[in-house]
C-alpha positions as CSV (number, residue, x, y, z in Angstrom):
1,X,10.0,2.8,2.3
2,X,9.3,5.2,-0.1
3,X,5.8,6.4,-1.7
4,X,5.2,8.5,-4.4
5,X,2.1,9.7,-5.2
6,X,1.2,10.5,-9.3
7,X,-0.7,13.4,-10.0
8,X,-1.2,12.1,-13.6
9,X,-2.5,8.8,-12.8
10,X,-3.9,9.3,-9.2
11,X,-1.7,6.4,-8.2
12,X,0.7,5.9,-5.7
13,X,4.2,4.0,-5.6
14,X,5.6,1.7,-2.8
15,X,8.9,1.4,-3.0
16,X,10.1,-0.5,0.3
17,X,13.0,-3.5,1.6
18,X,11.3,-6.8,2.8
19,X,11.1,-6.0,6.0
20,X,9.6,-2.5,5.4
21,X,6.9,-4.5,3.6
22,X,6.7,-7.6,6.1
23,X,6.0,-4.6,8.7
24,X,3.6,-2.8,6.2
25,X,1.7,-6.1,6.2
26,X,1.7,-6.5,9.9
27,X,0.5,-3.3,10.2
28,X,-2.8,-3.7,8.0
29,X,-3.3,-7.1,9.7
30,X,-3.4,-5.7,13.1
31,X,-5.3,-2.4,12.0
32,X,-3.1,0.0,13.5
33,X,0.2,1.6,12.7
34,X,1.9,4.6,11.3
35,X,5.2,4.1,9.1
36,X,7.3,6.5,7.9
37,X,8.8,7.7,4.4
38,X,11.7,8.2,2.5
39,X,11.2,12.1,1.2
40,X,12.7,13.2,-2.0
41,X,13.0,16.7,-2.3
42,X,10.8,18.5,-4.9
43,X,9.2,15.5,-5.7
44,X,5.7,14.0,-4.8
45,X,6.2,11.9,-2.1
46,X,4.1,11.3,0.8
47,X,5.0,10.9,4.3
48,X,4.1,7.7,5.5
49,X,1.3,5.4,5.7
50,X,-1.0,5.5,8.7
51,X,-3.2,2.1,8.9
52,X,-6.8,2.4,11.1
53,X,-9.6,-0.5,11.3
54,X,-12.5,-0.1,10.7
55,X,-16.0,-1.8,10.9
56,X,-15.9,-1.8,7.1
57,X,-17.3,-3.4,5.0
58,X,-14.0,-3.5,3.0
59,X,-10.4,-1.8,2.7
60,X,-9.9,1.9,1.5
61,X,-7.1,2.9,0.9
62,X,-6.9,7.1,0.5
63,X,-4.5,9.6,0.6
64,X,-4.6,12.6,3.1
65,X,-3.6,15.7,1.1
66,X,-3.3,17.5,4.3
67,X,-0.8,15.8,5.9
68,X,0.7,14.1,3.0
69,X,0.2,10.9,4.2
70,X,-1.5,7.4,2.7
71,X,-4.0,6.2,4.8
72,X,-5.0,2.4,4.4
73,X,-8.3,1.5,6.2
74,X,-11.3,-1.4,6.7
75,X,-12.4,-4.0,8.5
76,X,-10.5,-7.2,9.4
77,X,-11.1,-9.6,6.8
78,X,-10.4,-6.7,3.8
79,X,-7.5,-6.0,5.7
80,X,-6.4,-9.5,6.1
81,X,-6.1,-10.2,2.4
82,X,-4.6,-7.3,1.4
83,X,-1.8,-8.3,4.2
84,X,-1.6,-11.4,2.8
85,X,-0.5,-9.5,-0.9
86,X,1.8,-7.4,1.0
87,X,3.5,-10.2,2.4
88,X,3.5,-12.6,-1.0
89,X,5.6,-9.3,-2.6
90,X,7.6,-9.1,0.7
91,X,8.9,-12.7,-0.2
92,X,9.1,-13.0,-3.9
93,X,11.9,-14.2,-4.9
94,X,12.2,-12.2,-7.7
95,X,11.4,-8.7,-9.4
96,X,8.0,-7.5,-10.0
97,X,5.1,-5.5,-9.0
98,X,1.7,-5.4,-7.7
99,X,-1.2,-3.4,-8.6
100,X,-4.1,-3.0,-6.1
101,X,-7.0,-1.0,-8.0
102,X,-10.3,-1.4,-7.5
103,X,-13.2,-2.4,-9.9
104,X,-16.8,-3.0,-9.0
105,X,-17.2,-6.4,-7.0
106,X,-13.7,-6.3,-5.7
107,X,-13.2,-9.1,-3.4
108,X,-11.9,-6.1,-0.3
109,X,-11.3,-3.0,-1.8
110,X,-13.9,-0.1,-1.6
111,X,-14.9,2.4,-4.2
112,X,-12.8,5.5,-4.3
113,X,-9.7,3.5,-3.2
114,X,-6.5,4.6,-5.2
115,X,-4.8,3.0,-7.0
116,X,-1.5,1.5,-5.2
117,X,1.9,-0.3,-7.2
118,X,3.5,-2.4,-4.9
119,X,6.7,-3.1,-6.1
120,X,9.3,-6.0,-5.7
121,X,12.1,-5.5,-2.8
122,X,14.1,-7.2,-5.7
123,X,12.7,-4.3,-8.0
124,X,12.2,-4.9,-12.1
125,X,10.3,-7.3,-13.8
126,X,10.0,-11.0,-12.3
127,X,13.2,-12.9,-14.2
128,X,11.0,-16.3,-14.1
C-alpha cells in the first residue's frame, strides 16, 4: 500500500494490491487496525493507516501530522459503507479510481474529512 498525501490539494492517495485493500476494508469494518506503508523517499507519503471506532455519528477520515499517519474513524454503520467502497475497488475488474470527499449531507462522512483517491489495483482509467 502506498499513500501519498498532497499538500496542494489536501488530498491523499491510495495506492494498494487487492488484498491490501480487501484488508483495508476489513479493517474499517471491524473498527480496528493499523496497516502499514510503502515510503518513498523525499516524497509525501504517510506511514500507514490506523482505523478506530467510534460512537460517531459518521466516518472521519484525518491525517495525523505527527506521526505521519492517516487515521480513518466513526461509528459502525459510517464505517460499514465506506468498507463496502473499499471492497467494490478491491474487485473491479478494471482500472479506475474512487474519490471519497465530503459535501454537506453526506450519507457517512463527517465535516473536516479529507479528501481520499482510492485507486484501482488494476490502476488507470476503467477500459469498459
Amino acid at each position: 500500500m502506498r499513500l501519498v498525501s498532497d499538500p496542494e490539494y489536501g488530498e491523499v492517495d491510495l495506492s494498494a494490491s487487492a488484498e491490501e485493500l480487501t484488508e483495508l476494508a476489513n479493517a474499517v469494518a471491524q473498527g480496528e487496525g493499523l496497516l502499514g506503508s510503502t515510503l518513498s523517499p523525499g516524497s509525501d507519503t504517510l506511514t500507514g493507516v490506523e482505523v478506530r471506532g467510534t460512537s460517531g455519528p459518521g466516518v472521519l477520515i484525518r491525517r495525523d501530522a505527527e506521526r505521519q499517519i492517516l487515521v480513518i474513524s466513526g461509528d459502525a454503520a459510517g464505517r460499514a459503507v465506506l468498507a463496502e467502497n473499499l471492497r467494490d475497488m478491491a474487485t473491479a475488474d478494471d482500472g479506475g479510481h474512487l474519490h471519497i470527499d465530503y459535501f454537506p449531507g453526506h450519507c457517512y462522512l463527517t465535516e473536516g474529512s479529507l479528501p481520499l483517491v482510492v485507486n484501482s489495483p488494476h490502476g488507470g482509467m476503467p477500459t469498459r
